[in-house]
MARGURO-759914 format. One record per residue: x, z negated, y negated of N, C-alpha, C, O in turn; residue in three letters. Coordinates in steps of 0.05 Angstrom, whole numbers, padded with zeros to 5 digits, always signed. Atoms other than C-alpha are relative to their C-alpha. Layout:
N
XZYXZYXZYXZYALA...
% end
This chain:
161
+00017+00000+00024+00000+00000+00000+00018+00000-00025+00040-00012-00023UNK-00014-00012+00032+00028+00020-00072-00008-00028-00018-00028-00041-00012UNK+00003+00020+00023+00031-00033-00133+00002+00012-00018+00016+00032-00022UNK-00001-00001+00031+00017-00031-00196+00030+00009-00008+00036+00031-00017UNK-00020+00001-00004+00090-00048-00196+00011+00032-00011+00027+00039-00029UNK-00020-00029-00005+00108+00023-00187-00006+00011-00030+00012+00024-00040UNK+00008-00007+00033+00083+00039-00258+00012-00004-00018+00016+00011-00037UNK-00017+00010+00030+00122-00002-00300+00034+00003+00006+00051-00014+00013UNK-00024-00008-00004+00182+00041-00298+00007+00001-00031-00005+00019-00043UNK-00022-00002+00036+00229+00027-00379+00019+00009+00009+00029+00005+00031UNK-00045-00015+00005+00298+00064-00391+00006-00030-00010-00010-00047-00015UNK-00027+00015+00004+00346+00019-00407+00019+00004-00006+00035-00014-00011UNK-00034-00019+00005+00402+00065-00419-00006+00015-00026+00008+00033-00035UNK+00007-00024+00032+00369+00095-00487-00018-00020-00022-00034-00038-00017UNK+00020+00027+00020+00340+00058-00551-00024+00027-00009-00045+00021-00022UNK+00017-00015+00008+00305+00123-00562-00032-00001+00018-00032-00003+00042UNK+00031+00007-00014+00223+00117-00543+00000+00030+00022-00003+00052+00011UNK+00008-00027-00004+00219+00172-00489-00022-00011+00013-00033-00034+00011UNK+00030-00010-00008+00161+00192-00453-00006-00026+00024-00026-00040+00023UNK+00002+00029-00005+00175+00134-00402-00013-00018-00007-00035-00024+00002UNK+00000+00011+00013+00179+00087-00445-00037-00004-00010-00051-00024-00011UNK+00033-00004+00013+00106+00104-00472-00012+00000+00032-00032+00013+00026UNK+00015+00001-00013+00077+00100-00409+00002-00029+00014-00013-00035+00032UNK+00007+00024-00011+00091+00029-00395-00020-00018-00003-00029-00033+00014UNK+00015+00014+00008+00046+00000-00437-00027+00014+00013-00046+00004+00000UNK+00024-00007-00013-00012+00036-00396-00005-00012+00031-00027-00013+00041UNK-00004+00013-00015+00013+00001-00338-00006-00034+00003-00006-00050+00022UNK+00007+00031+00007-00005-00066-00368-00030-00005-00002-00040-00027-00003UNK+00030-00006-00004-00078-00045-00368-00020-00013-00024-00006-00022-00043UNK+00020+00004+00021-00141-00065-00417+00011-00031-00007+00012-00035-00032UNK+00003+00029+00015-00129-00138-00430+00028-00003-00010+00037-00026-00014UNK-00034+00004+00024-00056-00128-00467-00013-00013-00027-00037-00018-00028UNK+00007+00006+00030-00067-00151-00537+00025+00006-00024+00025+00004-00049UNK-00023-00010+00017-00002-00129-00563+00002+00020-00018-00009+00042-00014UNK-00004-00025+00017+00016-00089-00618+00006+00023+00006+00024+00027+00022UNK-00003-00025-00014+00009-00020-00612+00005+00009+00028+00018+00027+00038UNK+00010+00000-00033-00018-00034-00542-00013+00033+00000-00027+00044-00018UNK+00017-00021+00001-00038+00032-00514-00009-00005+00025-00012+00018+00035UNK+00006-00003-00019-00062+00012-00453-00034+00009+00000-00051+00010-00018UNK+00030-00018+00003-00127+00049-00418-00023-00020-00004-00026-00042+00007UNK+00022+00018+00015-00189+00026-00457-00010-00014+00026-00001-00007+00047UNK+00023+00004-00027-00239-00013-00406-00027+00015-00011-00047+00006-00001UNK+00026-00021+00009-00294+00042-00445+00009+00026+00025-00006+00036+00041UNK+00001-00024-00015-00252+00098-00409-00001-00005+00033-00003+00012+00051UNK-00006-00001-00040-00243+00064-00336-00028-00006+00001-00038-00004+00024UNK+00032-00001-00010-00322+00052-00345-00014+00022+00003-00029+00027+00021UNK+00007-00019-00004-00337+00110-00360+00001+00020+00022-00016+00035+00029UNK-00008-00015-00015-00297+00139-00309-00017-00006+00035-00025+00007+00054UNK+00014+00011-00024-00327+00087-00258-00031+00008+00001-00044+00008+00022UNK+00028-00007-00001-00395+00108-00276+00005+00028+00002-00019+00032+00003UNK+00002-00025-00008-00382+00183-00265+00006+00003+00026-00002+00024+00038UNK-00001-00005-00035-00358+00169-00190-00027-00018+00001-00045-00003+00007UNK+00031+00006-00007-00426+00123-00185-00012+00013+00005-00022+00015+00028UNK+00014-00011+00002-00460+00168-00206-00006+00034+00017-00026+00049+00020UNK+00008-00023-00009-00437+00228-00168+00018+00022-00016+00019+00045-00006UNK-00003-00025+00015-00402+00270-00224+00020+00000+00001+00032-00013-00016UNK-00031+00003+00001-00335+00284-00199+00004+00028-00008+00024+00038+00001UNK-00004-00031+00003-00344+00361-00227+00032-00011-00018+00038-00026-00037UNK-00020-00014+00020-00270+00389-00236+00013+00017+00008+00006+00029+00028UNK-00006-00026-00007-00228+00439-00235+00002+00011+00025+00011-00005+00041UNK-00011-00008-00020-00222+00484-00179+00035-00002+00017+00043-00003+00040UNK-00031-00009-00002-00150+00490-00177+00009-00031+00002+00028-00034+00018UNK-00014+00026-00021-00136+00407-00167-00016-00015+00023-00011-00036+00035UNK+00013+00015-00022-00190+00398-00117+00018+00023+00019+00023+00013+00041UNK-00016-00003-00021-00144+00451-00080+00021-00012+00004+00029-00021+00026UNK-00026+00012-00009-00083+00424-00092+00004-00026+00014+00025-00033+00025UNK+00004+00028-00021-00104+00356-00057-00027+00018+00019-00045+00002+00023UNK+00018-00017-00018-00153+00404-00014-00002-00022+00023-00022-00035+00027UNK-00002+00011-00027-00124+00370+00055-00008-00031-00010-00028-00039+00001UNK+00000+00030+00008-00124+00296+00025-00035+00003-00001-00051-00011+00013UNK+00043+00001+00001-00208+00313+00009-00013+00006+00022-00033-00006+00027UNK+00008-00004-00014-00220+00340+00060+00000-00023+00022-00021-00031+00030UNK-00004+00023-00019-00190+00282+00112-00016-00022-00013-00023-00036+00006UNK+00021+00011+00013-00236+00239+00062-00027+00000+00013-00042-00013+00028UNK+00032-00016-00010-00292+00279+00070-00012-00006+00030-00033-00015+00038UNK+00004+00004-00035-00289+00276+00145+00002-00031+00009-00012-00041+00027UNK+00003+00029-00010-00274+00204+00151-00025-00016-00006-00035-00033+00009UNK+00020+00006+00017-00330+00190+00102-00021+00004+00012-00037-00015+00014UNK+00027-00007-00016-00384+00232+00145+00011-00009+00029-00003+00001+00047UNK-00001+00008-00029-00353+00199+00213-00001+00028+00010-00011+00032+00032UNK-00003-00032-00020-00341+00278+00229-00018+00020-00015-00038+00017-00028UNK+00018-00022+00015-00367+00336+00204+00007+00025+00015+00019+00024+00037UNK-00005-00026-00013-00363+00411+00219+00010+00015-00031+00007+00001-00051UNK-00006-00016+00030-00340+00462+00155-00013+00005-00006-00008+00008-00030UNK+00017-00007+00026-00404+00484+00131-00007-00020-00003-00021-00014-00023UNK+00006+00017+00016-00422+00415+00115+00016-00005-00020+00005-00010-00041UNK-00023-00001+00012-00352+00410+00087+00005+00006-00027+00011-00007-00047UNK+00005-00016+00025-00361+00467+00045-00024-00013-00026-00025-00015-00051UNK+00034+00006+00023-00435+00441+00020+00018-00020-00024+00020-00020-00048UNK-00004+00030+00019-00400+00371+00001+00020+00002-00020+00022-00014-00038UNK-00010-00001+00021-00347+00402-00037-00011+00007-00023-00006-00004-00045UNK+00014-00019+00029-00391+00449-00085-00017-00025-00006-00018-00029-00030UNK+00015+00020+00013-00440+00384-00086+00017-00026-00017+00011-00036-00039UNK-00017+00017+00018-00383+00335-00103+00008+00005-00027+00000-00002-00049UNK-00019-00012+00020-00337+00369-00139-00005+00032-00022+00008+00043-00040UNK+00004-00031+00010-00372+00439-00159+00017+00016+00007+00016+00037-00006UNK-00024-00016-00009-00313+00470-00126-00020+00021+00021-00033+00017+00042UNK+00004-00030-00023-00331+00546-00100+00015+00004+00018+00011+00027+00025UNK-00022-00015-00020-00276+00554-00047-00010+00010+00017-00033+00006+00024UNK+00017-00030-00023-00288+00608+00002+00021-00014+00022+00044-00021+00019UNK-00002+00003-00028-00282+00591+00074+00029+00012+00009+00039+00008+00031UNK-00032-00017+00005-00211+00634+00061+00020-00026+00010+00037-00031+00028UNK-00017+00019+00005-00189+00571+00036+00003-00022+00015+00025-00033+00019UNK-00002+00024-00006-00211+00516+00066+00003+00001+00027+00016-00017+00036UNK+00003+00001-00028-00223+00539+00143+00029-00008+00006+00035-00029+00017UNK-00025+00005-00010-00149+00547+00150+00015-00028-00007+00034-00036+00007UNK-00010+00021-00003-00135+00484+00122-00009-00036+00015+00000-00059+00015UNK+00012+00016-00025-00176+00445+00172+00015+00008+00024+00024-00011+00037UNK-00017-00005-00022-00139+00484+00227+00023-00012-00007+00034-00017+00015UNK-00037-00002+00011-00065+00467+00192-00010-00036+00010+00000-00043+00032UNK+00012+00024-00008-00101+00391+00199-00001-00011+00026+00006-00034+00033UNK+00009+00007-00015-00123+00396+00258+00031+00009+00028+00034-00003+00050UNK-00013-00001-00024-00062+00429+00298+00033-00022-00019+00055-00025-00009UNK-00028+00024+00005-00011+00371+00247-00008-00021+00030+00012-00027+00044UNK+00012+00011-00010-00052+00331+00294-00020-00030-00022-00025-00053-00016UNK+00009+00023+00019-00087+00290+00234-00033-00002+00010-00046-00023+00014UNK+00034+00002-00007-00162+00315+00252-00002+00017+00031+00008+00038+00038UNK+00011-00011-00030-00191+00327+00325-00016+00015-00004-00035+00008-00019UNK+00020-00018+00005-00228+00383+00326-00021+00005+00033-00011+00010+00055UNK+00007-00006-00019-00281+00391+00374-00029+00017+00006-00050+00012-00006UNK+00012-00019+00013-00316+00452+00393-00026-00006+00023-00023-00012+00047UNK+00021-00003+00001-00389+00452+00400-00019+00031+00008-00007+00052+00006UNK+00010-00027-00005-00439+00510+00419+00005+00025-00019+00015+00047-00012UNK+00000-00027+00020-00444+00553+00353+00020-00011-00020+00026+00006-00036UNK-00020+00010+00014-00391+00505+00314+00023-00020+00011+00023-00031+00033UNK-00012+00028+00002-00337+00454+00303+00004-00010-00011+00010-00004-00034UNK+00004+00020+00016-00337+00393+00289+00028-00017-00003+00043-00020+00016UNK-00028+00015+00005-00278+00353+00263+00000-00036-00005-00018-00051-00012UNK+00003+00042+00003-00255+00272+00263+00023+00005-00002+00040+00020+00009UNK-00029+00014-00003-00204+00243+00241+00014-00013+00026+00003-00031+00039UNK-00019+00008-00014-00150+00230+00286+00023-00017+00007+00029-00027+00028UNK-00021+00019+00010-00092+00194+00256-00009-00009-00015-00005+00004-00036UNK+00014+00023+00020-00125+00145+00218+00024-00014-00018+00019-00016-00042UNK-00021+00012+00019-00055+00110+00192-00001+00020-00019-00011+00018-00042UNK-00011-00015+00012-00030+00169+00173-00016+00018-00021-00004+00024-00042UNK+00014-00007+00012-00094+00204+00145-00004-00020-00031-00004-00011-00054UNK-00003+00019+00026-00099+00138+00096+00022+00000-00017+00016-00001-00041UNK-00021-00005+00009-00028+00145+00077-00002+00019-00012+00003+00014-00036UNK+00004-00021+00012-00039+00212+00057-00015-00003-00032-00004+00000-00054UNK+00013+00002+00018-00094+00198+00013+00003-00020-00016+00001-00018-00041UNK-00018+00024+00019-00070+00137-00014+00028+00017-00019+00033+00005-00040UNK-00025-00007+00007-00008+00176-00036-00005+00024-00027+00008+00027-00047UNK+00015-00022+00014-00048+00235-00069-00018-00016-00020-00017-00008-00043UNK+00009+00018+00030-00089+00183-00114+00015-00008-00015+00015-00002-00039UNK-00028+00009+00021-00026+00150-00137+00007+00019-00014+00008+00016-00039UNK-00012-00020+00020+00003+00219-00156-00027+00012-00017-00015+00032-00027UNK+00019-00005+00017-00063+00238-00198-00012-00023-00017-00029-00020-00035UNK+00010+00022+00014-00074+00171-00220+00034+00004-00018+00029+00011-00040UNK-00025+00002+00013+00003+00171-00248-00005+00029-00019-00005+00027-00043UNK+00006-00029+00016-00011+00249-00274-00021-00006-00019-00022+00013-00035UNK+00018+00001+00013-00071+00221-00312+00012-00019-00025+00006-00014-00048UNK-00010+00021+00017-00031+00161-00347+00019+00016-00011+00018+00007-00034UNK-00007-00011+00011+00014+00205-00369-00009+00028-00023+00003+00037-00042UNK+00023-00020+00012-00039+00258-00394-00015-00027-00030-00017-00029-00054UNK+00012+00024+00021-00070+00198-00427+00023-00013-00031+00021-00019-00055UNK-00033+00008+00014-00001+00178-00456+00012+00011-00026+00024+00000-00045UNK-00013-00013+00009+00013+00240-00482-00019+00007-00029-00011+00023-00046UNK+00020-00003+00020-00054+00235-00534+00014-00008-00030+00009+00004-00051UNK-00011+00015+00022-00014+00195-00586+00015+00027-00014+00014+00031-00039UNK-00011-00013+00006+00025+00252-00588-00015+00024-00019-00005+00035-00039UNK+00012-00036+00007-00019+00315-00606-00019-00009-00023-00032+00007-00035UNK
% end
């Protein structure tokens, strides 16, 4: 499991503020009170928490592929198994992501022959389960951190522009 910890990375070797540097104080989270605290509001982590409540994880196409496999091993652990056209439904319903069967079939097979998801075939389909359960969590654990860290730095970088 990942810590906070891993966040609060300062230079030390430079008196100059770099981009680092500015991202520690987001690591200290809403209840800082320090000067020229920038940590993330608790308006935007509510907001944010009420848009997964609610359902509205619409975003781009292009980073629901790039964590494609991590959603998908989700997805499947989440429905205790599924087959790809439900797959498909729950991405366009989650996320509004169009991906064509191009995309995603083969990366259920790449899944399924790492050995992460069992695939098992059925009359007119198949259906998939998770298989490596450590390792599937690991995955996805690892893929939030790097989009949760890509966001604090996105966030970071507002002061700037």
């Amino acid at each position: 499991m990942m810590s906070g910890n891993n966040l609060r990375r300062v230079r030390t070797d430079s008196t100059t503020d770099s981009t680092i540097d500015r991202l520690t104080p987001l690591a200290a989270g809403p209840d800082s009170t320090a000067s020229g605290d920038h940590g993330v509001p608790e308006t935007l982590l509510a907001s944010a928490a009420e848009d997964v409540a609610a359902g509205d994880l619409d975003v781009d196409d292009g980073l629901v592929t790039q964590s494609l496999d991590e959603i998908l091993l989700a997805l499947v652990a989440m429905n205790g198994g599924t087959h790809g056209s439900r797959l498909m439904a729950d991405l366009a319903t989650l996320f509004d992501a169009q991906l064509s069967p191009g995309t995603v079939y083969p990366r259920l097979h790449d899944l399924d022959a790492d050995g992460m998801l069992a695939m098992h075939e059925l009359v007119q389909t198949k259906e998939y389960a998770v298989d490596d359960t450590a390792t599937a969590a690991d995955r996805i654990e690892q893929a939030a951190y790097d989009h949760f860290r890509a966001g604090l730095f996105l966030y970071a970088s507002l002061d700037s522009v």
